[in-house]
Structure formats: structure tokens, C-alpha cells
Biotite code that builds the C-alpha atoms (Angstrom):
import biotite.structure as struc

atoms = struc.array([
    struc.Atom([178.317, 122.351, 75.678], chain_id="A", res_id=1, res_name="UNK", atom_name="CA", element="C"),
    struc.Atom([175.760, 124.213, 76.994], chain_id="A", res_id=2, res_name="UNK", atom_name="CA", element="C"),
    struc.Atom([173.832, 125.059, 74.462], chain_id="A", res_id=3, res_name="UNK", atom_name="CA", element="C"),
    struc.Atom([172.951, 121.456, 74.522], chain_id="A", res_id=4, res_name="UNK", atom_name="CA", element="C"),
    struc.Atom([170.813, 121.317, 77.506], chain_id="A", res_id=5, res_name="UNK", atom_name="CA", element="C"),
    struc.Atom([168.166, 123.566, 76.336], chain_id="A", res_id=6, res_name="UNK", atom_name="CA", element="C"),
    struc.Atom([166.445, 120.645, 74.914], chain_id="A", res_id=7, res_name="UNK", atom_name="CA", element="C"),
    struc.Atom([166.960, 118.387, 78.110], chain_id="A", res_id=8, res_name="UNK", atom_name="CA", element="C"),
    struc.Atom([164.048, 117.642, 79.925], chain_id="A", res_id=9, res_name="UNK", atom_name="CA", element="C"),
    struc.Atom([164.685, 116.991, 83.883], chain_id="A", res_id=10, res_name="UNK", atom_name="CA", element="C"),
    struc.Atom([162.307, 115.645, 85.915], chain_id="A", res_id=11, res_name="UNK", atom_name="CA", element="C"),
    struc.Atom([161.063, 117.565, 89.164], chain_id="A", res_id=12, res_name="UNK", atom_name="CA", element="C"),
    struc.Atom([163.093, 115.513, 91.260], chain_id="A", res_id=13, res_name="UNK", atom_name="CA", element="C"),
    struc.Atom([166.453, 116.881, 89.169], chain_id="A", res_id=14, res_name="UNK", atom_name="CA", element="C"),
    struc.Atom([165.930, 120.764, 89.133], chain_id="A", res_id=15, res_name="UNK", atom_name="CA", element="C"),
    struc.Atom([167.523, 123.195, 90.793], chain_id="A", res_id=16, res_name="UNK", atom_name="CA", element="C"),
    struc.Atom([164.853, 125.579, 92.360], chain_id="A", res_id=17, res_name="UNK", atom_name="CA", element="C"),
    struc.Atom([164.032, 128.340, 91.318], chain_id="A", res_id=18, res_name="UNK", atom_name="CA", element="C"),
    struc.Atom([164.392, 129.595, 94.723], chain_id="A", res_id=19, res_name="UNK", atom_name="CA", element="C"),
    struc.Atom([167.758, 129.515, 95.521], chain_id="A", res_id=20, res_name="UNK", atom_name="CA", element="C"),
    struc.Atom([168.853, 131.966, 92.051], chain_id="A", res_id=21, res_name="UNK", atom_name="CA", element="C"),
    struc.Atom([166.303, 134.249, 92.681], chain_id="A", res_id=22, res_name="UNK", atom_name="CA", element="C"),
    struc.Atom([167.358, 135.303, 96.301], chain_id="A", res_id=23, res_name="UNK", atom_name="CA", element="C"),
    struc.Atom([171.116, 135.586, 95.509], chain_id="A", res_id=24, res_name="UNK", atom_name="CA", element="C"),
    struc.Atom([170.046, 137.471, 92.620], chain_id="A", res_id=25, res_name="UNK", atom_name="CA", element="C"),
    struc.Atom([167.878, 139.698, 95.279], chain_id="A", res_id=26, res_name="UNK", atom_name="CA", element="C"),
    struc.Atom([170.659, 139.837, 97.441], chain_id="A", res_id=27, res_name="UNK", atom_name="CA", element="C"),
    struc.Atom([173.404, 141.077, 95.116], chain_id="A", res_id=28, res_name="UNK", atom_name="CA", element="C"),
    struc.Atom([170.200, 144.220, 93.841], chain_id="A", res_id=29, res_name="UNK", atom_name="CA", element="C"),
    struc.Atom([170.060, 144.710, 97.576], chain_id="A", res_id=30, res_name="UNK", atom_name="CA", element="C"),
    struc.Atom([173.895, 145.178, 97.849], chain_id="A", res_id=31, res_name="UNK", atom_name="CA", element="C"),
    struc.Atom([173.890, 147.827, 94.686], chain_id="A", res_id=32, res_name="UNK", atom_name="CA", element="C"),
    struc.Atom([172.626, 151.042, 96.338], chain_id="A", res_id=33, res_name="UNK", atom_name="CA", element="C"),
    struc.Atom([175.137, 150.876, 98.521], chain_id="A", res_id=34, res_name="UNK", atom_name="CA", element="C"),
    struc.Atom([178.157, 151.254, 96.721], chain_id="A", res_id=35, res_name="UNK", atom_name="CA", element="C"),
    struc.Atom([179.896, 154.538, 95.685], chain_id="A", res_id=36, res_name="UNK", atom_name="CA", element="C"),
    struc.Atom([179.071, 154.422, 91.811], chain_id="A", res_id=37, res_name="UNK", atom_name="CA", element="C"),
    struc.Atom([179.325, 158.218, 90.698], chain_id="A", res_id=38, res_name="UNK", atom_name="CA", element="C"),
    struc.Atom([177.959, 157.971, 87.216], chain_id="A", res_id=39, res_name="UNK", atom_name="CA", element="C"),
    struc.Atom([174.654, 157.165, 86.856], chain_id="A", res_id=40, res_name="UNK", atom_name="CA", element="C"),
    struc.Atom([174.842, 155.403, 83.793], chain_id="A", res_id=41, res_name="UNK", atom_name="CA", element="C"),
    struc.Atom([177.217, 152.763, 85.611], chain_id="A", res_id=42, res_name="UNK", atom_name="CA", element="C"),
    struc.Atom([174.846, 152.449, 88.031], chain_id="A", res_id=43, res_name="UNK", atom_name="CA", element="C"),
    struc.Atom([171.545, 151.550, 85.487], chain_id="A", res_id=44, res_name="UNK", atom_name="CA", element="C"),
    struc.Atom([173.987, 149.113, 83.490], chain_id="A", res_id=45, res_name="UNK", atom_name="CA", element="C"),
    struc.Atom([174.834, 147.316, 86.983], chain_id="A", res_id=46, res_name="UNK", atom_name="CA", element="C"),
    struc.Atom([171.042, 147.134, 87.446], chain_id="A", res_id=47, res_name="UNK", atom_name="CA", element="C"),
    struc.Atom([170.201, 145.927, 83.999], chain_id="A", res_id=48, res_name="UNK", atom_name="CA", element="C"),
    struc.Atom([173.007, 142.956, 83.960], chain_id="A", res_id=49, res_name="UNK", atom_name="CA", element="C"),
    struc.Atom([171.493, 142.374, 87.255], chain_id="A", res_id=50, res_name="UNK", atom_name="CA", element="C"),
    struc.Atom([167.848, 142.165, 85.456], chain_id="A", res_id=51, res_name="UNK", atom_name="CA", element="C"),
    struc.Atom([169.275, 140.132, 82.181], chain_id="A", res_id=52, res_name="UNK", atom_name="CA", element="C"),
    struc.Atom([171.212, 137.860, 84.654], chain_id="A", res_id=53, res_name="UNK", atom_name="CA", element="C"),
    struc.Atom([167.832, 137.142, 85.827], chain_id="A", res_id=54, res_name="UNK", atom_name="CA", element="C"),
    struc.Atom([165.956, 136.810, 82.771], chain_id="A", res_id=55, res_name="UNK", atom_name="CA", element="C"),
    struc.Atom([168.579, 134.394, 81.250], chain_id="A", res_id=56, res_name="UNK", atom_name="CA", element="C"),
    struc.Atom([168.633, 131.647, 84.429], chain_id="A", res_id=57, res_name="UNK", atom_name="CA", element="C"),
    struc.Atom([164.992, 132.161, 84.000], chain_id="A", res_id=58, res_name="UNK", atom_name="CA", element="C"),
    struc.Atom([164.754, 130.479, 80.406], chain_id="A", res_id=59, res_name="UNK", atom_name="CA", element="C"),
    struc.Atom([167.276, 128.305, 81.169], chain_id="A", res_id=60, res_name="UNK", atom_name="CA", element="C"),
    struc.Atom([170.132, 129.512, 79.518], chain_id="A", res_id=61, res_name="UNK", atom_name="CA", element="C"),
    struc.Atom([173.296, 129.176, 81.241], chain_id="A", res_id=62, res_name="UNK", atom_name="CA", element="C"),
    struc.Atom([175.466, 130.524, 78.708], chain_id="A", res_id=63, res_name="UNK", atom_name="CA", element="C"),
    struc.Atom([174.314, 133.677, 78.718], chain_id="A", res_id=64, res_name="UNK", atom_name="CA", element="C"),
    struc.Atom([173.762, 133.857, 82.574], chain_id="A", res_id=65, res_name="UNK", atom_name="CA", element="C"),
    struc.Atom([177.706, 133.063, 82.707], chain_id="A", res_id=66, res_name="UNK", atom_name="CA", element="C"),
    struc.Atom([178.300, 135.560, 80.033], chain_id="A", res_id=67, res_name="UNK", atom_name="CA", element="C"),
    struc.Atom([176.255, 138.683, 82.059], chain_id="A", res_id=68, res_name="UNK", atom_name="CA", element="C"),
    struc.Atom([178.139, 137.254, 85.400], chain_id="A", res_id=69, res_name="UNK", atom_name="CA", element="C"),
    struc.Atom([181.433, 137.586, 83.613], chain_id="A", res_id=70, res_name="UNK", atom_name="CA", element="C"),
    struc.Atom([179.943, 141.284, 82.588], chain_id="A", res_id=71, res_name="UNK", atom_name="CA", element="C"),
    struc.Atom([178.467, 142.209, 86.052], chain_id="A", res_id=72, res_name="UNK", atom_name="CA", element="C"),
    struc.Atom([182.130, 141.432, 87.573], chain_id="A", res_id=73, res_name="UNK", atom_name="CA", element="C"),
    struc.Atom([183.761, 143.248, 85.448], chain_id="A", res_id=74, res_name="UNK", atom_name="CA", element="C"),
    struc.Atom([181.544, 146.185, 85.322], chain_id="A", res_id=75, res_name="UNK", atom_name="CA", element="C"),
    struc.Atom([182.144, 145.936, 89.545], chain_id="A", res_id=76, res_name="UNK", atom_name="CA", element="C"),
    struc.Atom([185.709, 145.601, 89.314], chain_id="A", res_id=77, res_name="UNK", atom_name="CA", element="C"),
    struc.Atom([185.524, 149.540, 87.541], chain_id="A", res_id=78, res_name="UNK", atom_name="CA", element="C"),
    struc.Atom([183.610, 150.761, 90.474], chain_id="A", res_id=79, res_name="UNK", atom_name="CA", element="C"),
    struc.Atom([185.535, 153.260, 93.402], chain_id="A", res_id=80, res_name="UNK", atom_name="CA", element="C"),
    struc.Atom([185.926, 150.728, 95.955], chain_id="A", res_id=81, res_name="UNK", atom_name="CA", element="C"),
    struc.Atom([183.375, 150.978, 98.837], chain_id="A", res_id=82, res_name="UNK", atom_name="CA", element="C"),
    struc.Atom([183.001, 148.726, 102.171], chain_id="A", res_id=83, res_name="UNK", atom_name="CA", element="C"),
    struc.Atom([180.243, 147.025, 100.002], chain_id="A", res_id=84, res_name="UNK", atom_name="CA", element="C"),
    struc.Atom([181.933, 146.326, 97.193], chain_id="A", res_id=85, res_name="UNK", atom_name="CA", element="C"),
    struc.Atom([184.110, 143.285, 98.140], chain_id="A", res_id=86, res_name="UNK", atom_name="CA", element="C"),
    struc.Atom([180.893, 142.059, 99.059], chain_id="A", res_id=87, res_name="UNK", atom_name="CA", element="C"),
    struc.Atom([179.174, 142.155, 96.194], chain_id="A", res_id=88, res_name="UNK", atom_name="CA", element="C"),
    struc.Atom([181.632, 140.605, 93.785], chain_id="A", res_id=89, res_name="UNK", atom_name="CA", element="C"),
    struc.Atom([182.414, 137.416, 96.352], chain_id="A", res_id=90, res_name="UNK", atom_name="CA", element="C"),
    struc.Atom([178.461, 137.136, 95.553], chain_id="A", res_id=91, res_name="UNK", atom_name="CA", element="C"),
    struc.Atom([179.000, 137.299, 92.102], chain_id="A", res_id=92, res_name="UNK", atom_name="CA", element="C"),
    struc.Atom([181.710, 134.791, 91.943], chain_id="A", res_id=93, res_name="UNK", atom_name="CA", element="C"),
    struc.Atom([179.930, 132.194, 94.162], chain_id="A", res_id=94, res_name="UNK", atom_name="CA", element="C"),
    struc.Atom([176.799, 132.516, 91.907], chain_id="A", res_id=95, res_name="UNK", atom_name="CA", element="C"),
    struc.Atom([179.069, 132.156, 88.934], chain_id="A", res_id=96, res_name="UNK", atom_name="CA", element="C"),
    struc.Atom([180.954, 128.534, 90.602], chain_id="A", res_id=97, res_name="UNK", atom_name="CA", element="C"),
    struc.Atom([177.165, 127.685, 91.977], chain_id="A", res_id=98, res_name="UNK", atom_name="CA", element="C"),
    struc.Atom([175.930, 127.724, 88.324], chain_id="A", res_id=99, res_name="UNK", atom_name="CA", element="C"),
    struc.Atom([178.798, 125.994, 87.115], chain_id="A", res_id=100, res_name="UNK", atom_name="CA", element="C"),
    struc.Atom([178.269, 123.117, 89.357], chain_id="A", res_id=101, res_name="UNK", atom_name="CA", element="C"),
    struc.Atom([174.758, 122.888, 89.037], chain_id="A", res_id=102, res_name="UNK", atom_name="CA", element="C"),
    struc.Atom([174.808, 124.114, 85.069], chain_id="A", res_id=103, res_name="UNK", atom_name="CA", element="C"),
    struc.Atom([173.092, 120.632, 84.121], chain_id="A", res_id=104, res_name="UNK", atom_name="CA", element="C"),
    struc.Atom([170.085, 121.234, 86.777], chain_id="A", res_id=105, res_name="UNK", atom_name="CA", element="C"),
    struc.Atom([168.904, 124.191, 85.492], chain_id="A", res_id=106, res_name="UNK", atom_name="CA", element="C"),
    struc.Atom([165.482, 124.163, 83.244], chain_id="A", res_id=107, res_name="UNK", atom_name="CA", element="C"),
    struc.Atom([163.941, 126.576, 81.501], chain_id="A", res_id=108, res_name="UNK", atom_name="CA", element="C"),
    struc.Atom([161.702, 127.773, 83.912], chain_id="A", res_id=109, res_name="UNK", atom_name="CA", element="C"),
    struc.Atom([159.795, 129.774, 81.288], chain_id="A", res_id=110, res_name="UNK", atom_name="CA", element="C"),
    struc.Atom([158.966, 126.930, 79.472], chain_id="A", res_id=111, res_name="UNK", atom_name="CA", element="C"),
    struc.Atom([158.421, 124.494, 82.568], chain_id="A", res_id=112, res_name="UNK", atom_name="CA", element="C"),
    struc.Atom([155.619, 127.301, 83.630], chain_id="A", res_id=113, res_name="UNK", atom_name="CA", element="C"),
    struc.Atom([154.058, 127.187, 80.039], chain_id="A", res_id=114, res_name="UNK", atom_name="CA", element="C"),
    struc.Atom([153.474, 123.803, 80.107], chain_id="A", res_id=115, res_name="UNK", atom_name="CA", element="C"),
    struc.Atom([151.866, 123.535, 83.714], chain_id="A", res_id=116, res_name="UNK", atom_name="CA", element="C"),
    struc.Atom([154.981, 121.765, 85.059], chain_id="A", res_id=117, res_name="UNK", atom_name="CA", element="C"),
    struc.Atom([156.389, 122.658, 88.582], chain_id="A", res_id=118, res_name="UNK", atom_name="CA", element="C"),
    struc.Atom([158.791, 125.851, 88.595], chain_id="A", res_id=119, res_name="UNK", atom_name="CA", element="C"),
    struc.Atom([160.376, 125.674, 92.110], chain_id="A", res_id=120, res_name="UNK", atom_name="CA", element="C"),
    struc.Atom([159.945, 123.374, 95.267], chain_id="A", res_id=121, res_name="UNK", atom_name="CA", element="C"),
    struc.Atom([161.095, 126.411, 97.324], chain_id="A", res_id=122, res_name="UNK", atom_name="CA", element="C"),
    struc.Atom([157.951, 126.040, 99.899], chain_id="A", res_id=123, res_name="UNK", atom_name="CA", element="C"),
    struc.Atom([158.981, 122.364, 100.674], chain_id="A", res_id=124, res_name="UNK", atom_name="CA", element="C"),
    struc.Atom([162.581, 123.806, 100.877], chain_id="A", res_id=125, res_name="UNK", atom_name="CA", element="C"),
    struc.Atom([161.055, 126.836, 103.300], chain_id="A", res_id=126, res_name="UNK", atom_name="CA", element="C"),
    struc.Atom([159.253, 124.008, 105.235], chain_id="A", res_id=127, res_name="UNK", atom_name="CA", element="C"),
    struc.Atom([162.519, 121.798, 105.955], chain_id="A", res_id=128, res_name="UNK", atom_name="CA", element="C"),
    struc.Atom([164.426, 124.968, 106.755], chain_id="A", res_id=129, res_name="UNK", atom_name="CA", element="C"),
    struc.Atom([161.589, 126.096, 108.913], chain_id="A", res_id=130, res_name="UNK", atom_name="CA", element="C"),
    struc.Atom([161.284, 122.475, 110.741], chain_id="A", res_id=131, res_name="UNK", atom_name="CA", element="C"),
    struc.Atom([165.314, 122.026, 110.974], chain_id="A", res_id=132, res_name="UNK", atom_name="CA", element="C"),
    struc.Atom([166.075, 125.697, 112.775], chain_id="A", res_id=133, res_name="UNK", atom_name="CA", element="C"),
    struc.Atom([163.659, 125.202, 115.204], chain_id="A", res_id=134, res_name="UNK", atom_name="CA", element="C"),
    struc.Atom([165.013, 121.597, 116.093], chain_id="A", res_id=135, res_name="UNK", atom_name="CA", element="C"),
    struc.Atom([169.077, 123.021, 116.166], chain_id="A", res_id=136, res_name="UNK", atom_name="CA", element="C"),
    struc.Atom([168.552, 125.236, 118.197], chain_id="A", res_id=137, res_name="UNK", atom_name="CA", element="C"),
    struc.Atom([170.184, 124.870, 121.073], chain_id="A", res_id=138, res_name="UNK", atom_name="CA", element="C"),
    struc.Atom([167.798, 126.864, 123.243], chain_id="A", res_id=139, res_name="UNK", atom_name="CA", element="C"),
    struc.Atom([164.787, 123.899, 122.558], chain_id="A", res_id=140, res_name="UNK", atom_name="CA", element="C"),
    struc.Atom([164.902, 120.845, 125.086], chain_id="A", res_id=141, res_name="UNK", atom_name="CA", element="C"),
    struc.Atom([164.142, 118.706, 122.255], chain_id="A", res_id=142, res_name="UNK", atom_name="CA", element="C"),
    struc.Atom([166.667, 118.663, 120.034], chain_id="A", res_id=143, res_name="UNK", atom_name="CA", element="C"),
    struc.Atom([166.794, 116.558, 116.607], chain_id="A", res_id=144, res_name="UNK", atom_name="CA", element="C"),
    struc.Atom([170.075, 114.392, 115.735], chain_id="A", res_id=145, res_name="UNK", atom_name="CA", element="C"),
    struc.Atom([171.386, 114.457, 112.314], chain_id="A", res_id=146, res_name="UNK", atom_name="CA", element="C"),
    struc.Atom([169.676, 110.770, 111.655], chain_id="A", res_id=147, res_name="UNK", atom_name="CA", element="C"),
    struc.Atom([166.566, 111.454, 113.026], chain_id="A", res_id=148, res_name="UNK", atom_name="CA", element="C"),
    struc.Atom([166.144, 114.903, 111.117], chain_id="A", res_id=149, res_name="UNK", atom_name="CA", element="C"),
    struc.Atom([166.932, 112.810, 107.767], chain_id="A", res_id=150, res_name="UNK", atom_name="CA", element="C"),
    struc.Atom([164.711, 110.410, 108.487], chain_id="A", res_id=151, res_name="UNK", atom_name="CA", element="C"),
    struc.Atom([161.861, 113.157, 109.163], chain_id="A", res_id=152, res_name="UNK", atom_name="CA", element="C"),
    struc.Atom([162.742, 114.596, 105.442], chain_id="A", res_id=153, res_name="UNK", atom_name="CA", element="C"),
    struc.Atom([162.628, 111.552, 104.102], chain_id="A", res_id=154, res_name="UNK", atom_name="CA", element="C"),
    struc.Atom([159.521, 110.365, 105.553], chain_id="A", res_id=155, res_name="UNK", atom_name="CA", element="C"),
    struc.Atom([158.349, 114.323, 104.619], chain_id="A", res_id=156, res_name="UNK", atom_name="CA", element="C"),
    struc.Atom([158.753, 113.591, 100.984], chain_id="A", res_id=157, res_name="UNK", atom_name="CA", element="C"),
    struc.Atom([157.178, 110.308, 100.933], chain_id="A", res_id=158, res_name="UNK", atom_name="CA", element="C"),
    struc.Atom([154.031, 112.267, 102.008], chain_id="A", res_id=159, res_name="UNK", atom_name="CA", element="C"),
    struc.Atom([154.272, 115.031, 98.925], chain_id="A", res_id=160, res_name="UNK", atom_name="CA", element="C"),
    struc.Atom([155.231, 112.119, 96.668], chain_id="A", res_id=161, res_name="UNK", atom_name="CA", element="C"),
    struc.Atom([151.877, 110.641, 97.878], chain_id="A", res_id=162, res_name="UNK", atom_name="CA", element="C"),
    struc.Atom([154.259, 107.221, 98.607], chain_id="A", res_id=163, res_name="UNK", atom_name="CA", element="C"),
    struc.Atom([153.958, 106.961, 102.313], chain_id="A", res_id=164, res_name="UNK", atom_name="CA", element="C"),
    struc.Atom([150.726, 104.581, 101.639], chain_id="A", res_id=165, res_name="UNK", atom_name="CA", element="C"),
    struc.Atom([152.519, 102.008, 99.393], chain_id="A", res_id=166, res_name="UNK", atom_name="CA", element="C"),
    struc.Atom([155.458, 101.883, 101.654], chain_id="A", res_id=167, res_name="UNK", atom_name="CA", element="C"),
    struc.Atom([153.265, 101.213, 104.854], chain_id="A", res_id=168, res_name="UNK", atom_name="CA", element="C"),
    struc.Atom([151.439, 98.574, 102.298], chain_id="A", res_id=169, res_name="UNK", atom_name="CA", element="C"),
    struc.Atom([155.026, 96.487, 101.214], chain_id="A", res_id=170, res_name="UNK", atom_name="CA", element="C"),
    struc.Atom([155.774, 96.919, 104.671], chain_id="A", res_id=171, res_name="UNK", atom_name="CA", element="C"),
    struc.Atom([152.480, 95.613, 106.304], chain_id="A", res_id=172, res_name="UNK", atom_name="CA", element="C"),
    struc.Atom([150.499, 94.334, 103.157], chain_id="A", res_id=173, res_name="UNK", atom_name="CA", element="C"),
    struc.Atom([147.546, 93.093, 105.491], chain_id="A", res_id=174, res_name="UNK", atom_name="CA", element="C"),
    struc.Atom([147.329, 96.911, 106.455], chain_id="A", res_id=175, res_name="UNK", atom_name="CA", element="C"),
    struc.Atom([143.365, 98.181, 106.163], chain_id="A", res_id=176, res_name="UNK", atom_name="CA", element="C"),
    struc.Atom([141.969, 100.162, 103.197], chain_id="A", res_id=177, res_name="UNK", atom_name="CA", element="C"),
    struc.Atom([141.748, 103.671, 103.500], chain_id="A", res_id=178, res_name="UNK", atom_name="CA", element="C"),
    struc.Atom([138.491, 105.670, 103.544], chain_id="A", res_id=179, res_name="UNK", atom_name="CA", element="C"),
    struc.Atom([138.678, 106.186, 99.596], chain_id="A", res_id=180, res_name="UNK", atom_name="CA", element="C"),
    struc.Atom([139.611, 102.568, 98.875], chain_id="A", res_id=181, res_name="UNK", atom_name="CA", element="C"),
    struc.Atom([136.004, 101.339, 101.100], chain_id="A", res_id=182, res_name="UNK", atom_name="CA", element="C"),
    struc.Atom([133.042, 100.149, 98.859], chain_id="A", res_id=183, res_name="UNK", atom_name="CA", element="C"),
    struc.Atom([130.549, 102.976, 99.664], chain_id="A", res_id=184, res_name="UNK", atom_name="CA", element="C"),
    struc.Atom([127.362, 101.528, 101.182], chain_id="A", res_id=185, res_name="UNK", atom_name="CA", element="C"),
    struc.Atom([124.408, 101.784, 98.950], chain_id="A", res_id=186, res_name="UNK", atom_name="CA", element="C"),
])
């Protein structure tokens, strides 16, 4: 089944950034040096899954990012428990469901990046999260509802789309010319 999807082409507004992988990826090499793994040679095959792991979301194929999950936990599960440890392999398993729910989202990023396509909308993503915390929080006197924070995304993307124009224009289609769309005087 999976092996299928390597020839699927998704469109930008269908892939899983890159993004979100990367930093639980990040955070599971973070959580490594602190677990009690004696034998060095444990320790660089932890870090190498850890490395393939990312190497095989990165060209898209899930199969063999499930198959070095399936090795990473088991690898973990032969470790001398440490307070870390649980940790860790609760990452592991919620990066394993995560990929299984999102298994036919994920592109080849290698091959997206080859071709000039876009690899990961994680600095739109960083934006909303940016804009969202600093409206929840209960500290600001202005606080966002739940509508009126979707309707700011949505508006959001109809700017980065480049959309927001045409709307305006079926909304209000006597609505002046912009700068660009003026004859130039000669």
C-alpha cells in the first residue's frame, strides 16, 4: 500500500510540513543523551535509526520510516530504564500513529526541493502560532474568540494565495483598479 504513493503528486495545499517531522524528530535526539545506555555501540545505533528515520520521511517513504520506528522502539525497549526513557518511546509511538494517519500527506520532500516546488509551509504555520498565543493569552485585554481567530487565518491565507483581490472583486465588482492594473500615463 504504501509503496504506492511514491508516485502521487499532492498539491501544496495537501502536504504535511515538513516542519512538524523534523522537530519531533529533534525532540526525540534531544531526549537520547539522557538516558542510561552503557554500551556505546547501543547508543550510535539509537542515533543512526534516529538519522535514517529522518532521511526516509525526507524522500517520502513511509514504509521505511515505519520500519526504523518499529526498530528505534525496539532498540529503546533493550535500554536500562531511566526517568527519560518512558519519555522517549511515548514519542516514538505518537510519531509512529502521527505517520500512520497522515501516511497519504507525506511527499517526497527530496524530490519536491529538486523540482523548485515548496518543501514546508512551517513559517506560515510559525506565523499563526505566533499570532494565536499572543491573542489566548489570558494576560492581553484583547482577547480573540475561536470565530474571529478562524476568520483571521482564513482571511491570512487568502493574502499568501494572492486571492484576497478577487474575493473583494465578486464581492464589490465596481471596486477600483489597483496601482498595477492603472494605464501608466505616457
Amino acid at each position: 500500500m504504501f509503496n504506492r504513493l511514491k508516485s502521487v503528486h499532492l498539491p501544496d495545499s495537501l502536504v504535511v510540513s515538513g516542519f512538524t517531522p523534523r522537530c519531533r524528530i529533534t525532540v526525540m535526539k534531544q531526549v537520547v543523551p539522557g538516558l542510561r545506555i552503557r554500551s556505546k555501540r547501543t547508543r550510535a545505533r539509537i542515533d543512526t535509526l534516529l538519522e535514517r528515520l529522518k532521511w526516509a520521511l525526507w524522500h517520502g517513504n513511509v514504509y521505511k520510516t515505519l520500519q526504523k520506528l518499529e526498530d528505534l522502539e525496539e532498540e529503546l525497549e533493550m535500554v536500562k530504564p531511566s526517568p527519560n526513557l518512558p519519555k522517549l518511546l511515548q514519542a516514538v509511538q505518537d510519531f509512529t500513529h502521527y505517520i500512520h494517519a497522515n501516511h497519504a500527506f507525506i511527499p517526497n520532500y527530496g524530490d519536491r526541493y529538486r523540482y523548485g516546488e515548496k518543501i514546508t509551509t512551517g513559517f506560515v504555520e510559525s506565523a499563526v502560532n505566533q499570532v494565536l498565543s499572543t491573542r489566548f493569552v489570558k494576560r492581553q485585554q484583547i482577547r480573540w474568540t475561536k470565530k474571529g481567530a478562524h476568520l483571521l487565518l482564513q482571511a491570512r491565507t487568502k493574502v499568501l494565495n494572492k486571492e484576497l483581490r478577487s474575493t473583494f472583486e465578486r464581492w464589490y465588482p465596481k471596486m477600483p483598479p489597483t496601482p498595477e492594473e492603472l494605464p501608466l500615463a505616457a
